[in-house]
N, C-alpha and C positions, 0 to 999 in steps of 0.2 A: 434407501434414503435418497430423497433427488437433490440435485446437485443447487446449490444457491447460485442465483443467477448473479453473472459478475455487474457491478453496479459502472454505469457509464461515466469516461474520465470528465473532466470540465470542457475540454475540447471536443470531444465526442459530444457534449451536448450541447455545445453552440453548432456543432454540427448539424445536428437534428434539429434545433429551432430555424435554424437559418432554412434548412429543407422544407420545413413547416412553411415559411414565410413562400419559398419560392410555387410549391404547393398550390398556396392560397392565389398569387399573381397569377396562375396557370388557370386555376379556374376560373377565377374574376375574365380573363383576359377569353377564357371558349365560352362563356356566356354572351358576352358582350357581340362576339364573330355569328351567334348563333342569331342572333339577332337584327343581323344587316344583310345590304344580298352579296350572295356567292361568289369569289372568284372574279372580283374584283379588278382588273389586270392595267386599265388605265383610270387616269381622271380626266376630265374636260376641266377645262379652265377659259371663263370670258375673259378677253381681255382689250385695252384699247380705244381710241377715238378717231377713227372709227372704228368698234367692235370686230374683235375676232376670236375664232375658235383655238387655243391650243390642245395640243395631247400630252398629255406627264405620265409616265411610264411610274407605276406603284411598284415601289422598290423593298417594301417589308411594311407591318402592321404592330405598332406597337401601344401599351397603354401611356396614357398623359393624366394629368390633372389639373382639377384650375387652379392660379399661380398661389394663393394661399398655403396651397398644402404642397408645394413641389418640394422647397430646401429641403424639408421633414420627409419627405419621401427619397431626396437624394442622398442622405447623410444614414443611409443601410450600415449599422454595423458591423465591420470587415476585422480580419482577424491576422496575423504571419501561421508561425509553425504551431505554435500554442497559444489557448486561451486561457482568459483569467475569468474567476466567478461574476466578476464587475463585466464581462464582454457576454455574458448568458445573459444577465438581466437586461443593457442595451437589446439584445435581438429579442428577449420575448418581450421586452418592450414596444420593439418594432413590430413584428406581428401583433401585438393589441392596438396598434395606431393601423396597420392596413385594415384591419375587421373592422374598426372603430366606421373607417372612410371606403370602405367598399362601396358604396353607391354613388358616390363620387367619379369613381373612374370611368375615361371616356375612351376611344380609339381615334389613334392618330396614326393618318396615312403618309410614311415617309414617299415625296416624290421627285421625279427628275425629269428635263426635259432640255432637250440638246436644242441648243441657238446656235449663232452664226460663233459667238465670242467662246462658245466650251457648253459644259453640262452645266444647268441652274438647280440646285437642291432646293427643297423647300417641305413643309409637311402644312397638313390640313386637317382637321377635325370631322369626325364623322357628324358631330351635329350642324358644322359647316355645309355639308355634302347635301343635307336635307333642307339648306333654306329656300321657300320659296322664289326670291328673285335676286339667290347669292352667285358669287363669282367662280366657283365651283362646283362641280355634277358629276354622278358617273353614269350619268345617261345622255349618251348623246342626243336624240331628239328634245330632252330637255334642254340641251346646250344649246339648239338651234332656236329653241324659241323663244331663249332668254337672250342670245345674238339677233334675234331677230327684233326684239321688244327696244333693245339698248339701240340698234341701228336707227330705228323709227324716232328715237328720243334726238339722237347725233344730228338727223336731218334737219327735224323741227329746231332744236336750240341751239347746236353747236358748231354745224357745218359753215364754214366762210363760205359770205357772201358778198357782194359789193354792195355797198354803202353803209356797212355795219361791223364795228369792232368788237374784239372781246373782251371780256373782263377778265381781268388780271387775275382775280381771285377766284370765281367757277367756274372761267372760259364759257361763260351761254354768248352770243352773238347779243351785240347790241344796235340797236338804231343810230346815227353817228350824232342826229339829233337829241339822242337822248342820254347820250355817253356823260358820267360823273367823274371828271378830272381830279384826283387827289394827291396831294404831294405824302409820298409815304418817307419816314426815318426808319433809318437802319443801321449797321454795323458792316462793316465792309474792310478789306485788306488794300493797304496802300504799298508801295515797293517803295523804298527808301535806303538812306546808305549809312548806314551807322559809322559816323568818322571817328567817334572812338574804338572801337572794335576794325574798322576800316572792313566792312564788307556792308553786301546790303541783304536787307531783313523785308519781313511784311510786319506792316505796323496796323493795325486796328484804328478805324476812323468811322466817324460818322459821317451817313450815305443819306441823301434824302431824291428821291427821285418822284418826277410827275406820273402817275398811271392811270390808265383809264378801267373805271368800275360801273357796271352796270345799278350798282345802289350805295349808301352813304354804310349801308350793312356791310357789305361785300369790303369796302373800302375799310372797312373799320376790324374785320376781320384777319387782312391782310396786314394789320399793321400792328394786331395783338399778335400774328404769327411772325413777324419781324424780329418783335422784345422776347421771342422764345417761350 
């Protein structure tokens, strides 16, 4: 007579479901690598005015999503020593939300790159890495020719030169003849002394200052990013 199989405890099977789930991420996640190129080991990044090239050292490859679906993607069902039948149903609930949103998922490159001040972390999106004229590449020649395209822009609009100021707001180089003076408002910290308290504070004031903008657009810009 063959033996009855023992039936799995409730922890044993958030066990498995949760395994189930990590399963699924695993394969979502070698589809996805199978898919980009190889062995990836730096990123280029434009940066600058003038344009330049850095290098970011890719530090591991992980899945991301757009921001819609992340809280519900971070909020995985975790368990202590033992589960309850209510902590089964959360995980296979989660795994019917990863299947649900599987074509969703993207690859995100965690990267790092040493400055003068320390290491700078940062990650980037592989849909990122394939824009035509984005700030991001792992092909150097394309780095060069997107540093090369930005530099050409730098010279023609942005570069100081005498008799021409820039605008406050896109920094393009302006004619001084044709410079648009704007008094912009703003919010600003005053240093003051609080003699009830008897020390001194920074008090919030209104700032209005004159700037020079290349268009009444530009200026008008600058002073919707003032009011926040």
């Amino acid at each position: 007579m063959a033996m009855k199989e023992k039936a799995l405890t409730i922890t044993e099977q958030f066990r498995q479901e949760d395994a189930h789930v990590d399963n699924l991420l695993s394969e979502i996640k070698e589809n996805l690598l199978a898919k980009v190129p190889q062995n990836v080991d730096v990123i280029y990044r434009i940066v600058g005015m003038p344009p330049q090239i850095e290098v970011w050292k890719v530090d591991k490859i992980e899945l991301t999503l757009p921001q819609e679906y992340r809280s519900r993607f971070w909020e995985r069902p975790q368990i202590g020593k033992r589960a309850q039948r209510k902590d089964v149903e959360k995980i296979t609930a989660y795994f019917s939300f990863i299947q649900k949103i599987r074509d969703k998922f993207e690859l995100s490159y965690f990267i790092s790159c040493k400055h003068e001040r320390g290491v700078t972390l940062s990650s980037v999106r592989y849909s990122d890495l394939t824009k035509e004229d984005g700030e991001y590449t792992c092909y150097y020649d394309k780095a060069e020719a997107e540093c090369q395209r930005r530099m050409e822009r730098y010279e023609t609009y942005y570069k100081p030169r005498e008799g021409y100021t820039a605008c406050t707001y896109c920094h393009k180089q302006v004619p001084n003849n044709r410079v648009v003076y704007k008094t912009i408002i703003g919010i600003g910290l005053k240093r003051v002394y609080d003699s009830l308290h008897g020390r001194w504070i920074n008090k919030k004031v209104v700032t209005t200052q004159r700037l020079p903008f290349c268009s009444g657009e530009c200026a008008y810009n600058e002073q919707c990013s003032r009011e926040g």
